[in-house]
N, C-alpha and C positions, 0 to 999 in steps of 0.2 A: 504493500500500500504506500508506494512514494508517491504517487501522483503528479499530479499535470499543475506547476503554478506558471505556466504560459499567462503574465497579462499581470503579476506580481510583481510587485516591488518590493524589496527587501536589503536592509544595511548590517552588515556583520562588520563592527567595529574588531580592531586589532587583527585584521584576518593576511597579514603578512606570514605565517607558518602555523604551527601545530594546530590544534585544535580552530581555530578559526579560519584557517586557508579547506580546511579537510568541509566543515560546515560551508561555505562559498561556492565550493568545489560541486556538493551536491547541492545546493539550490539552484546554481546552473545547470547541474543536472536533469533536473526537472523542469527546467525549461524559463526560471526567475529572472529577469533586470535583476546584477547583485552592486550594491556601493559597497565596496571595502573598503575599509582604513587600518593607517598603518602612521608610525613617524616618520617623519621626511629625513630628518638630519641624524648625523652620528650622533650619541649620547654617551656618556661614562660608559656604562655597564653594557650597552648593547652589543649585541654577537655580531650584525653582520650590515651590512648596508639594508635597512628597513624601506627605501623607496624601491630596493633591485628587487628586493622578494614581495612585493605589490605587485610589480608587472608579473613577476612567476605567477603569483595566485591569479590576477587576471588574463594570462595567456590559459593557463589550466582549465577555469573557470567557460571559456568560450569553446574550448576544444570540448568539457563533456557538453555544451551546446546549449547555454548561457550569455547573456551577454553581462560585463563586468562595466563598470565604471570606479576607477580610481580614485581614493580624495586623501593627501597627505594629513593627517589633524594629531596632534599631541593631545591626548584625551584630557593630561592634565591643567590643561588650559580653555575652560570654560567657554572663553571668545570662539577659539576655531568649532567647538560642539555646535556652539550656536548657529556659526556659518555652515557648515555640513547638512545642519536640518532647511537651513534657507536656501541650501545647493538644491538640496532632492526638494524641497516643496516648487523653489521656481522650478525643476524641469520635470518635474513630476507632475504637475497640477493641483499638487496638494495629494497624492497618494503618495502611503505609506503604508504596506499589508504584515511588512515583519521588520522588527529590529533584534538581530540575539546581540543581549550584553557581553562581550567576550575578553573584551583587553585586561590584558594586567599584566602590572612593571612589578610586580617584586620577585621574581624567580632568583635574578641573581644575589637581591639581598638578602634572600633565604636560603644560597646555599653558603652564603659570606657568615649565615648566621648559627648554622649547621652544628650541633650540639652543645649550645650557649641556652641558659636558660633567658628567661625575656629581662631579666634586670640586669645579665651584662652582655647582652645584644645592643647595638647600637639604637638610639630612641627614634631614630629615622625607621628603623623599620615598619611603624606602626603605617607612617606615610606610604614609604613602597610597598606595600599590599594594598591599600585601602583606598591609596589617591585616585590611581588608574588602576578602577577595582570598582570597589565599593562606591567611593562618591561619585566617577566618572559614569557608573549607569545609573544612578541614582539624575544625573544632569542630561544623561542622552536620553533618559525615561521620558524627562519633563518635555522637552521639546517633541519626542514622536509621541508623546497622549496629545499634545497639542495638535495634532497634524489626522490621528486616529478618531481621536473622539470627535469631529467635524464632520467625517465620514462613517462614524458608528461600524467600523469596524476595525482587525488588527489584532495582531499578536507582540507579547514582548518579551522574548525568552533570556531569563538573566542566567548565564554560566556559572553555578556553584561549585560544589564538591561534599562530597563526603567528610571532609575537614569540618563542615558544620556542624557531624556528631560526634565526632568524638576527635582526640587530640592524634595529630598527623604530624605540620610544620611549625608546631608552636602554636602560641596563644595570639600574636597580631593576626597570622594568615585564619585561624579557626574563626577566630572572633567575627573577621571579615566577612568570612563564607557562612558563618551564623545569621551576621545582618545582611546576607543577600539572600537569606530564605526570608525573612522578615520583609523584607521590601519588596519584594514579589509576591508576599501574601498581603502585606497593607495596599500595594498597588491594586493589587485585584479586586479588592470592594471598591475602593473610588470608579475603577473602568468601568464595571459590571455593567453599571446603569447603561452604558454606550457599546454595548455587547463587544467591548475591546478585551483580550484575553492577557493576562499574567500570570507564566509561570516559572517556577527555578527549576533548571533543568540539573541534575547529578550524573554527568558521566562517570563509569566506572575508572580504571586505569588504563590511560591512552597512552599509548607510546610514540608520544611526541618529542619531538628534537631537544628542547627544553625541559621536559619532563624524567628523558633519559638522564642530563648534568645533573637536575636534584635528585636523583634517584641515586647516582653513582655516587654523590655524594653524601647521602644520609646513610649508604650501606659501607663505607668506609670507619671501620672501627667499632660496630654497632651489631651488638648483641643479636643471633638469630629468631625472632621472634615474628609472630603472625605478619603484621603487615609488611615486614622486610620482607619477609620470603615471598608476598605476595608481589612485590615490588622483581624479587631477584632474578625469580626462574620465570616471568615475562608471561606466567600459565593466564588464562582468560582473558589478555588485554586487547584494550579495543583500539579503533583505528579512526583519527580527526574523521574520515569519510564515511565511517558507521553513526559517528555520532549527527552529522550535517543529513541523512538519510533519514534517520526517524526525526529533527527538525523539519523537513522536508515533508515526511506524511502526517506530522504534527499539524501542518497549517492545511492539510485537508481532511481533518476530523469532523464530522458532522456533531460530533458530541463534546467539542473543545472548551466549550463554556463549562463544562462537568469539572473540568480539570483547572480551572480559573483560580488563582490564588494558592496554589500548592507545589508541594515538591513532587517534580515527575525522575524516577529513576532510567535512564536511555535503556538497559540494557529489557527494561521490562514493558517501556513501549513499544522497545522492536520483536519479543515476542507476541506483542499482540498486533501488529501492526506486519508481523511477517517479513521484517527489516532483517536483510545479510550485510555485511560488508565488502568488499572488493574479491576478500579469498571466498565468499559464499560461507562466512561462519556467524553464529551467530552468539558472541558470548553471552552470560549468562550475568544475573544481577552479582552484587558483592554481597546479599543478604540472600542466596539462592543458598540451601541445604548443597547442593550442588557443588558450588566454589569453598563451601568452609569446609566441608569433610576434605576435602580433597586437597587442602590448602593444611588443614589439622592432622594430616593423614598421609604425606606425600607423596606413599607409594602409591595411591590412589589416581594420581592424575593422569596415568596414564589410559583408564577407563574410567575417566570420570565421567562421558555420555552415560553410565549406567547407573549413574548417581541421581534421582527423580532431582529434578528443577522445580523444586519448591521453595516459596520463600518466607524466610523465619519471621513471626512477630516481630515486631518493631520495638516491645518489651524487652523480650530474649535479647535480642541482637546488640541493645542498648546495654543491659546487664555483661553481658560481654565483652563489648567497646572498655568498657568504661574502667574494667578491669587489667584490659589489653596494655603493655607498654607504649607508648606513642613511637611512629617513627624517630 
């Protein structure tokens, strides 16, 4: 169920690689107008030239047979947000059917921060997760309700994580991913009334270019335990283009308002939504009986298909986490 958004407009902020280039990727797919953004200029911390991997995402983007438009914006800079939404309202005519909230700058200050507890981490880090994070879709929210709610309709899927339940990257990055489930469920009452939709989306673990550095880096020196391992041996991880695919038949749900102000888990939209990924696989949730026996169990993974894909209360699971050592 990808379906057909021929005639859709859609902006995936931060969509120069990982997870954001992968979601572009298939809404072109499916046939969407996509605006990406991305920074234009070098920064400190940045890995690569962020304006050369725009035009990647939008050569990609048009080849799976999409059309892309470009637009360089430093999220954390309010002004340019603001112009981007006046880009796509002037050439748009005031449509706008989806925006996924995706960018975030703190990967490199989270691996700079990588087995520091938060009081001798640097106090900027609360900023590099949260600036271009957290406040940044909290400010692209504002300006596409503005553009949504005129037209009574729309989606606005904000990029969480699993960090919101229990401890992963520390207390700035959880804390973040906490109040992006919160602002996805407060957004979602105010839209309602304008049948605009709000939701937090939780990919499982993507194995993105960025994702791989804090990975290598949190399993440097650090005790074998549940979420490393789940980190290590790379068993269930998904692909940016699995996750942009059930984005993708997200915005042709006839029953999407059902789902209006909550956390949706990708891996359990796309078994109901019938979503594979590029290799035809379809992983399984991180609360699926499924992935914890298997994960708890090792030798198991390798028949883990035989393991029922069931998914544990959200009690259980919680009692668990919460137990669990953090990454």
């Amino acid at each position: 169920m990808v379906g057909n958004l021929k005639g859709k407009i859609a902006l995936v902020t931060g969509a120069s690689r990982g997870i954001g280039k992968g979601i572009a990727i298939s809404l072109g797919e499916a046939g969407a107008l996509v605006y990406i953004t991305g920074r234009s200029v070098h920064q400190t911390n940045s890995i690569d030239s962020i304006s050369g991997s725009l035009l990647e995402t939008k050569t990609a983007v048009e080849e799976a047979g999409g059309i892309c438009i470009t637009v360089p914006v430093d999220h954390s800079d309010d002004q340019q947000i603001k112009s981007l939404f006046e880009q796509i309202d002037r050439e748009q005519n005031g449509q706008l059917d989806l925006l996924v909230n995706n960018a975030f700058g703190g990967v490199r200050s989270l691996i700079a921060a990588k087995g520091k507890p938060f009081w001798e981490s640097d106090i900027n880090l609360w900023d590099a997760c949260n600036q271009v994070g957290l406040r940044s879709h909290y400010v692209a929210s504002h300006f596409a309700a503005k553009m949504m709610t005129q037209r009574k309709q729309g989606l606005i899927v904000t990029i969480s994580s699993w960090g919101g339940l229990a401890p992963i990257f520390g207390v700035a990055y959880g804390t973040g991913k906490s109040a992006c489930d919160r602002l996805a469920a407060d957004m979602g009452v105010e839209l309602k009334p304008f049948n605009v939709a709000s939701i937090s989306l939780w990919p499982g673990i993507v194995g993105t270019e960025q994702f791989h550095q804090l990975a290598d880096a949190n399993l440097k020196g650090t005790d074998n335990n549940l979420g490393v391992a789940a980190i290590a041996d790379k068993f269930n991880w998904e692909t940016p283009l699995f996750v942009g695919r059930v984005i993708a038949a997200l915005c042709n749900d006839p029953d999407l308002m059902r789902r209006n102000g909550k956390v949706q888990i990708v891996a359990e939209l796309a078994a109901r939504y019938g979503i594979v990924d590029e290799y035809e696989h379809r992983p399984v949730s991180l609360r699926s009986l499924r992935f914890l026996l298997a994960q708890g169990l090792p030798m198991l993974k390798g028949r883990a298909n035989l393991i029922p894909d069931l998914r544990v209360p959200w009690w259980i699971l919680l009692l668990t986490v919460l137990k669990s050592p953090k990454i």
